[in-house]
C-alpha positions in Angstrom: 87.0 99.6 144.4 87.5 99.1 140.7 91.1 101.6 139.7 93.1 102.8 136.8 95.4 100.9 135.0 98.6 102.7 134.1 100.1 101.7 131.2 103.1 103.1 130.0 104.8 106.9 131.0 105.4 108.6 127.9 107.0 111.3 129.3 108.8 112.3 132.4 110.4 115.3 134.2 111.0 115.6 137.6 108.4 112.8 138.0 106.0 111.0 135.7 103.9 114.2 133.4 102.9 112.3 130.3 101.1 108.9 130.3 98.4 105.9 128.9 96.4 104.3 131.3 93.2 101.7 130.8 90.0 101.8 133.0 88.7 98.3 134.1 86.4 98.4 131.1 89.4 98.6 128.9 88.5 102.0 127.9 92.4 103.8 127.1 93.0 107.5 128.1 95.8 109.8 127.8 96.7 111.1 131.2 98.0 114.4 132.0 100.0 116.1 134.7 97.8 119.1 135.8 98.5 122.6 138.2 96.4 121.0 141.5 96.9 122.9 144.6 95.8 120.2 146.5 97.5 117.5 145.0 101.0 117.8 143.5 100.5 114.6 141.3 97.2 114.9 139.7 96.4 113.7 136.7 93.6 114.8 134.0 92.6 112.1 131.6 90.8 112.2 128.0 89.9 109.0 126.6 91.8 108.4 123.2 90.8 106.3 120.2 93.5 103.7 119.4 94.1 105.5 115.9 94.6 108.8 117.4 97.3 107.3 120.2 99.2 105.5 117.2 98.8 108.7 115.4 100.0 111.0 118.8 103.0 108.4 119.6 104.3 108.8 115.8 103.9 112.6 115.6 101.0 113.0 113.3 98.6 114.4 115.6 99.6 116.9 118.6 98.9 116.7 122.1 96.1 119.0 121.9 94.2 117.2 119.4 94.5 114.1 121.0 92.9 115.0 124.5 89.7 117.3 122.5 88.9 115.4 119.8 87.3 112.2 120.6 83.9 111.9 119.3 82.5 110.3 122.6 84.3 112.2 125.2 85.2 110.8 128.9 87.7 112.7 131.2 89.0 111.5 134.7 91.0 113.0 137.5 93.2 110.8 139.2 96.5 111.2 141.5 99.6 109.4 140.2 103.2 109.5 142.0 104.7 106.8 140.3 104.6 104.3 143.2 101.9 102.1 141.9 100.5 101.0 138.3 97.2 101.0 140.0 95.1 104.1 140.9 91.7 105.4 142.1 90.1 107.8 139.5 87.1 110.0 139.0 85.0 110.8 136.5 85.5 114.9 135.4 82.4 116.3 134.1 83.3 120.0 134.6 84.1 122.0 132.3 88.0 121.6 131.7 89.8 124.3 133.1 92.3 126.5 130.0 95.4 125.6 132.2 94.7 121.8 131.9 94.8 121.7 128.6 98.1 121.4 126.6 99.5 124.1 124.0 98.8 123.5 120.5 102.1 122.3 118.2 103.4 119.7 121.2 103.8 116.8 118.8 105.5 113.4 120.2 107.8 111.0 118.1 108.3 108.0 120.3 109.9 105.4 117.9 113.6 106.4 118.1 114.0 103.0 116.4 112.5 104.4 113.1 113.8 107.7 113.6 117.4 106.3 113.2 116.5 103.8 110.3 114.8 106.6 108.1 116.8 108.8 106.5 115.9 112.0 104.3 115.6 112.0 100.5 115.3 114.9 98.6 113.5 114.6 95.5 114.5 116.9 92.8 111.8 118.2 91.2 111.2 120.5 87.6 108.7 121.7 85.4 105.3 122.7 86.3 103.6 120.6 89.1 99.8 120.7 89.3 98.2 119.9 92.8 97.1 116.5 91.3 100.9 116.0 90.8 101.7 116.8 94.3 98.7 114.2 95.4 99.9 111.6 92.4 103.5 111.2 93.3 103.3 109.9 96.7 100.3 107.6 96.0 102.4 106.3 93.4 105.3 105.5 95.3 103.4 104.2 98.1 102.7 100.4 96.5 106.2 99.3 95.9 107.4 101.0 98.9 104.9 98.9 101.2 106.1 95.8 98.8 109.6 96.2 98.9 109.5 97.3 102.6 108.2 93.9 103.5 110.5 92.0 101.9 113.1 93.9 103.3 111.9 94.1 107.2 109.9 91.0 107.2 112.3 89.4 109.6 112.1 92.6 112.1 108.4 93.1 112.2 106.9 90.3 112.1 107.4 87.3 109.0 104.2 85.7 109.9 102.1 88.6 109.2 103.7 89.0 106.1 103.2 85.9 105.1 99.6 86.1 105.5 99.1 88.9 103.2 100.8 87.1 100.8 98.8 84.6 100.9 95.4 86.0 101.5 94.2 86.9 98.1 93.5 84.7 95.4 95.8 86.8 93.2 93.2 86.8 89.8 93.7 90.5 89.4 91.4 93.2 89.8 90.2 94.3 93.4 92.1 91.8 95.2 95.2 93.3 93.6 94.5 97.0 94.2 93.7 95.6 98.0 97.1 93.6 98.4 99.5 96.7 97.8 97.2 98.6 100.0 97.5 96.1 103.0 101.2 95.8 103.0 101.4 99.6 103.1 99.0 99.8 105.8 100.7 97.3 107.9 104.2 99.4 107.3 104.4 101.1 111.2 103.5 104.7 111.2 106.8 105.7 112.0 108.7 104.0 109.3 106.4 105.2 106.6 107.2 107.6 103.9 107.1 111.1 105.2 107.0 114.6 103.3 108.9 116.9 105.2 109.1 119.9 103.4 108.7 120.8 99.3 110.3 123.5 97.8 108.5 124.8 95.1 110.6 126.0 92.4 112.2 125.3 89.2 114.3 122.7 90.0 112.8 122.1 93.7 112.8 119.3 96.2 110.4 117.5 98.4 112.1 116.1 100.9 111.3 113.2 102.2 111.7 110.7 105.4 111.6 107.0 104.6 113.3 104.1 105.1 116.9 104.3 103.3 117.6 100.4 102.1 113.7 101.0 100.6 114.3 103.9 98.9 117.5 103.1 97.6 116.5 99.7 96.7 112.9 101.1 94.9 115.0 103.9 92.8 117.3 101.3 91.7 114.7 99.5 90.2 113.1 102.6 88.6 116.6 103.4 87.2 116.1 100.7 84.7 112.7 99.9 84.6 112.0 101.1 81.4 115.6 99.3 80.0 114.5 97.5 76.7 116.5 94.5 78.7 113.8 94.9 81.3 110.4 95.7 79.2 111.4 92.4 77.3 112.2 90.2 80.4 108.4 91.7 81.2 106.7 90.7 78.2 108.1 87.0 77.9 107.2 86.4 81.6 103.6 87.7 81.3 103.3 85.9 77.9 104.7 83.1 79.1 102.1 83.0 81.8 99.3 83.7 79.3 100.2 80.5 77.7 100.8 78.5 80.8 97.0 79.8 81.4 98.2 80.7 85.0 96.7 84.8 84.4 93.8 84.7 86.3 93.5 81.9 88.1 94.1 81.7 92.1 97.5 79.5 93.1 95.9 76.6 93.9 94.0 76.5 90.8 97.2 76.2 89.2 99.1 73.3 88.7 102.2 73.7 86.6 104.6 70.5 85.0 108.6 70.7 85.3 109.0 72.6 81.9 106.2 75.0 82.8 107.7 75.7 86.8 111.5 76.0 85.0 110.5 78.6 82.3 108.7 80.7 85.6 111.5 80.4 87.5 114.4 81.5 84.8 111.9 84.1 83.4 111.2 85.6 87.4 114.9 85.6 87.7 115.4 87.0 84.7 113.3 89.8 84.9 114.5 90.7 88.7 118.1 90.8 87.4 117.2 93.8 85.2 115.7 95.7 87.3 118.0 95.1 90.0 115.1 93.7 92.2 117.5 91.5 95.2 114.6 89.9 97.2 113.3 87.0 94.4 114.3 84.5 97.0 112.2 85.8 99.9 109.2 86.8 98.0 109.5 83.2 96.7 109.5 81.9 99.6 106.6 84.3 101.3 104.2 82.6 98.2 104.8 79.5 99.7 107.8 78.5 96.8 105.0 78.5 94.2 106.9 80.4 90.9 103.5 81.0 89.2 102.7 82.7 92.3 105.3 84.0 92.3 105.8 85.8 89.0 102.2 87.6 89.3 103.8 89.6 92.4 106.5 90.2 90.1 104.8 91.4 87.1 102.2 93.6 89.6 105.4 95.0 91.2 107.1 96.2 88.1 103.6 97.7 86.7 103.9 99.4 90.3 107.5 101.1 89.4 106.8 101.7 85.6 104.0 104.2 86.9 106.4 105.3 89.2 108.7 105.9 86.5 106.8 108.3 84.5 107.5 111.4 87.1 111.2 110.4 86.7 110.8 109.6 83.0 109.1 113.0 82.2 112.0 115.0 84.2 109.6 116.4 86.7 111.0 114.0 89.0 114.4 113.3 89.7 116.8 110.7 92.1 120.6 110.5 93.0 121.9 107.2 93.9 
């Protein structure tokens, strides 16, 4: 007889109540400890979509949403002690009984791990913020957070992946640009992605935030002196320089640079990173595969990335202690 697979316990007390488990099919359900009368450890299970179990494990979704909302429903029965990662189940085609079902608001946050990493971060905010404001800022801050986070946890959660995306664009601007900053954010773990917590609305306000602290302190840094005529300069003489080296536009290996042109790169890239306090040149070099032109167009892309930024915190309606 073909059985459940039991995965992993999410949650125990006084015995397993909480729990993933994976039909021979593969198929994943969330399992449940249910009132049963008859049996003291049965278990009613909703099948879950693997977006809405990342989404339960980090807290976005709660436990009620997770078991009613799956767009092709399946629900099982089953009897689980804790003995065995291997079960007989049924398939439950009643209608689910009110007492099965868990109360709304009973959100999980599983990753401990992030939880102690991020910190909060209260943004001061002033002036009048419009809705599109509210919906700009975090956009904004998204793309160098996903860039400087993975430089900064590369090591941690994986280098190889991060290599790859790195890699995987021809870099000529454009689409495949937009796409890059949009991959590393995506492959940031839920749970050590920026969070809003709470906004007060006044003026001044705050939104608080969760996020990774060396990030964060790391991106405002940057912003802090983005917009230094020291740093605007360095900008302009790397890009130019590039211009002339014809490197804008073309893909890396399109690109084949002399001594002279590789040295100018290299002192301009390090140049520019010194004024805005950006302390990862090193690694990102070394993530494009030690090619400087390559090199210099993440650069350029990532300070375009914190000059936007910089306009809330320019303006005043944004504001950041270090």
């Amino acid at each position: 007889m073909t059985k459940l697979r039991i995965e992993s316990v999410l949650l125990e007390y006084e015995g397993p109540q909480l729990l993933i488990a994976k039909d021979p099919s593969e198929v994943t359900f969330v399992g449940i400890a249910v009132p049963a009368p008859q049996d003291p450890h049965m278990f009613f299970g909703a099948r879950i979509s693997d977006e809405h179990l990342d989404e339960l494990q980090t807290g976005r979704i709660d436990l009620y949403f997770a078991v009613t909302s799956a767009k092709r429903p399946r629900y099982i029965t089953f009897s689980f002690d804790g003995s065995s990662t291997l079960v007989k189940f049924s398939a439950f085609k009643k209608a689910i009984p009110p007492e099965w079902l868990p109360e709304r608001g009973f959100f999980l946050e599983l990753d401990e791990g992030a939880q102690a990493a991020r910190t909060t971060v209260d943004i001061g905010i002033d002036g009048r913020w419009d809705i599109e404001d509210l919906a700009d800022y975090p956009q904004k801050l998204s793309a160098p957070y996903g860039f400087l986070y993975a430089l900064v946890h590369a090591t941690r959660d994986g280098t190889n992946r991060v290599s790859t995306t790195f890699r995987r664009y021809p870099w000529r601007g454009g689409y495949s640009t937009v796409m890059f900053f949009k991959d590393l954010y995506d492959a940031i773990p839920k749970g050590k992605r920026v969070v809003i917590q709470k906004i007060h609305y006044a003026s001044p306000g705050t939104i608080t935030l969760q996020a990774m602290e060396k990030v964060m302190t790391g991106l405002h840094a940057s912003v802090a002196h983005v917009n230094d005529k020291v740093a605007r300069d360095s900008y302009r003489e790397l890009r130019r320089g590039l211009s002339n080296l014809k490197v804008l536009g073309k893909a890396p290996w399109e690109v084949d640079l002399d001594e002279a042109g590789k040295a100018f790169v290299a002192a301009s890239c390090q140049e520019l990173a010194r004024a805005i306090e950006f302390k990862q040149l090193q690694h990102l070099h070394s993530l494009t595969g030690g090619k400087w032109d390559y090199t210099a167009k993440y650069l350029l892309s990532y300070y375009r990335r914190l000059d936007e930024l910089s306009d809330f915190y320019e303006s005043g309606k944004a504001s950041y202690q270090l």
